[in-house]
N, C-alpha and C positions, 0 to 999 in steps of 0.2 A: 867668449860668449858667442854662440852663432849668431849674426847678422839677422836671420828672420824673425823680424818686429813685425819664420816659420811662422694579377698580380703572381700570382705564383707562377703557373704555367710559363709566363710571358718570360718571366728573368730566368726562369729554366735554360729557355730556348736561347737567349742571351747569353747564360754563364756556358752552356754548351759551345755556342759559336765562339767564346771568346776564351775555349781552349780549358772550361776547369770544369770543376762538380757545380749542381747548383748549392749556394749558400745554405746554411742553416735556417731553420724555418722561423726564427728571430729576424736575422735578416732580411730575408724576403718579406717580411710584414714592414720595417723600419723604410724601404726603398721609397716610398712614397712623401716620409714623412721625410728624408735627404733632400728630394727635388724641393720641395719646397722650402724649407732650410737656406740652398744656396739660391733659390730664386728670390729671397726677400727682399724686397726694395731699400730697405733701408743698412745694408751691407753696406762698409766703406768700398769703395773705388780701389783704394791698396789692396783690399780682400782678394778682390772680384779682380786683380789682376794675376792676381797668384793661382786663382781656379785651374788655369789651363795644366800646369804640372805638378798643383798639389791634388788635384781628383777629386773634390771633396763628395762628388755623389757617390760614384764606387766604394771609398772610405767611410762614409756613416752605413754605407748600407753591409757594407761584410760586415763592420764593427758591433753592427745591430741596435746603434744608440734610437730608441726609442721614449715618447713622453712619459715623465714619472721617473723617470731612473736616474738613481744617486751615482754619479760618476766621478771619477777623478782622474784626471791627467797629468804623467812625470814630466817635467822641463817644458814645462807651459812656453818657454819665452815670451815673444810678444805679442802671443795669444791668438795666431788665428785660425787654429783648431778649437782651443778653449770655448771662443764663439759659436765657433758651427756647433758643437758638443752643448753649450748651454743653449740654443735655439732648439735644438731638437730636443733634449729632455725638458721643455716648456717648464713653465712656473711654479708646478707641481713636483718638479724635478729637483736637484741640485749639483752644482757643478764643483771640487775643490781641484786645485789649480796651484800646483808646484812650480817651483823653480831652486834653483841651488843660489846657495850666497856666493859660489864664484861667481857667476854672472850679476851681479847687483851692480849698481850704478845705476845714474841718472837717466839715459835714455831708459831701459829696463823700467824705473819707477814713472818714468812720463807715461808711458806705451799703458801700464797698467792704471793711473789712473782716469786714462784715453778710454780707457777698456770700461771699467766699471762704474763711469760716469752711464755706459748706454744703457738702456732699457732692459735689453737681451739677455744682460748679464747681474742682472738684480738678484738671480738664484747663484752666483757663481763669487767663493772666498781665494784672493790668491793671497799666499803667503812664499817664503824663504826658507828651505830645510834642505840638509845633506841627503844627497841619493841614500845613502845606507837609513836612514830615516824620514825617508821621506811624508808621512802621513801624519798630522795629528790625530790626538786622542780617539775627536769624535767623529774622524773619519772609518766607520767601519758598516759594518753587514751590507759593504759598495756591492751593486750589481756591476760594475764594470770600471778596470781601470785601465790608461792607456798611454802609450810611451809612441811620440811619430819622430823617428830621426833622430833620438836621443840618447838611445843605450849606448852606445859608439861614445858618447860623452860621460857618461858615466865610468867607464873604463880609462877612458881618456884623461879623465881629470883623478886616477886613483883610486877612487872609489869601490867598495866591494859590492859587488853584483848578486853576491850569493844573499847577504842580507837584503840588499834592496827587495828582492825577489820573493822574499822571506817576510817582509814588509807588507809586500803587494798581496801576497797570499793571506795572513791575516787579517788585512783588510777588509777581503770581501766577502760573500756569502757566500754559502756553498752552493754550486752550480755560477760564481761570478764568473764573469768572462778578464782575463789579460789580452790584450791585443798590441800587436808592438810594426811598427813600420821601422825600417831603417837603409840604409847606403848597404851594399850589397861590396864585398870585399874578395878577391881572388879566393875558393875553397884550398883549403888546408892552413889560409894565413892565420887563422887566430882572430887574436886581438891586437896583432902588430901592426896593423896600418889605420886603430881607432883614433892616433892622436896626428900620426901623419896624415893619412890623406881622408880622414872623417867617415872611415867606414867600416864594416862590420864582418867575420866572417858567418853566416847566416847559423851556420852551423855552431857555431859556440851559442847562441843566441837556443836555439833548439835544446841541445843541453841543459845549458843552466837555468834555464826555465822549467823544465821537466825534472829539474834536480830538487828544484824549490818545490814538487808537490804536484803540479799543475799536468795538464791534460792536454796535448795537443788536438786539436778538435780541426781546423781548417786551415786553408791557404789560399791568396789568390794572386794573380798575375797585372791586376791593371797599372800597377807600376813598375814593371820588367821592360827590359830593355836588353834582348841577347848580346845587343852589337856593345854595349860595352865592354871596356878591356879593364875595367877597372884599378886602372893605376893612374889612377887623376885623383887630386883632391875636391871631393864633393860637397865639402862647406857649402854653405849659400852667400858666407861671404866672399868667395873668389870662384863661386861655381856660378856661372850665367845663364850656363844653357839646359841646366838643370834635367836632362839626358841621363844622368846614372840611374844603373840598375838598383832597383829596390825591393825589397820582400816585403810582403806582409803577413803574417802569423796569428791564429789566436788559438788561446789558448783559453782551459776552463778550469776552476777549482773544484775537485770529484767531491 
């Protein structure tokens, strides 16, 4: 189990300097409601120390999570995406929040009942389900569902991707958004260095997601990193400097 217990005009001028297109007009409306998200006072200390390499404003604002929207997130672990995800789609919102029974055990079950003891997370159910089946029942017509650093795990642990994907796609409404972060893997490797060294090659990821039905829609850069060489293991349990290159992808349901 990985270790981590894991307006317009303006961001124009921004996603221009910082090298891409401007975001989807989802996005750009959601930016406002990230800053505040991760400014919250009542954030744990552990969160707020992960900010710096997990990006969490860049990330809610491509993702486009904004108040109201039914979201679900794959391999929650110890939630601290989950959080940010359930602060921003507020009270009116709703969060479900996977994890696989590989990773079960007692840290896993403290961490979450850490989690949904808080306030933030009063809209947000986690449960235990196989990647290939990830959602319950009444998890469906989701506006958006989301995978950060995970899919790599998914593979990793055996699991078929082509269902999961299949899953994810039923799930949500038409026009939902997929959106997937992960470890960025030497092009042409595949999926051969998912269980070694925790990484992805972006490009299978592209694929098999568009195979499952979906839409590539956007891309952004705030978690790249040229200079890596990518032949390190990017776990976060023996990854410290948390430096590898990462993609992030979204996708829509047509």
């Amino acid at each position: 189990m990985p270790s981590r217990l894991l307006l317009a005009s303006g961001l124009a001028v921004l996603a221009a300097c910082a090298g891409r297109s401007p975001a989807p007009e989802g996005a750009r409306a959601s930016s406002g409601v990230a800053e505040q998200v991760v400014a919250a006072p009542d954030r744990t200390e552990r969160d707020r120390s992960m900010d710096s390499h997990r990006k969490p404003v860049p990330m809610l604002t491509f993702f486009g999570v904004a108040p109201g929207m039914r979201v679900a997130e794959l391999g929650a672990a110890g939630g601290y995406s989950t959080e940010l995800f359930a602060r921003a789609v507020g009270p009116s919102g709703a969060v479900y929040a996977q994890d696989t029974p590989n990773w079960d055990g007692p840290g896993l079950q403290k961490a979450w009942q850490m989690r949904l003891s808080r306030a933030a997370l009063r809209n947000t159910k986690h449960f235990m389900r196989q990647w290939d089946d990830p959602l319950p029942e009444d998890a469906k017509d989701l506006d958006a569902i989301y995978s950060v650093a995970v899919y790599h795990d998914a593979i990793a642990e055996k699991s078929d991707t082509g269902k999961m994907n299949q899953a994810v796609f039923t799930a949500l409404k038409q026009g939902g958004v997929y959106a997937i972060i992960d470890n960025s893997a030497k092009p042409g490797t595949g999926s051969a260095d998912a269980e070694r060294l925790h990484r992805i090659d972006e490009q299978v990821v592209r694929d098999e997601v568009q195979r499952a039905g979906f839409k590539l829609v956007a891309e952004d850069r705030f978690l790249r990193n040229p200079d890596d060489p990518r032949d390190w293991n990017a776990d976060s349990g023996v990854n410290k400097t948390h430096t590898q290159d990462r993609f992030a992808l979204k996708f829509v349901k047509p």
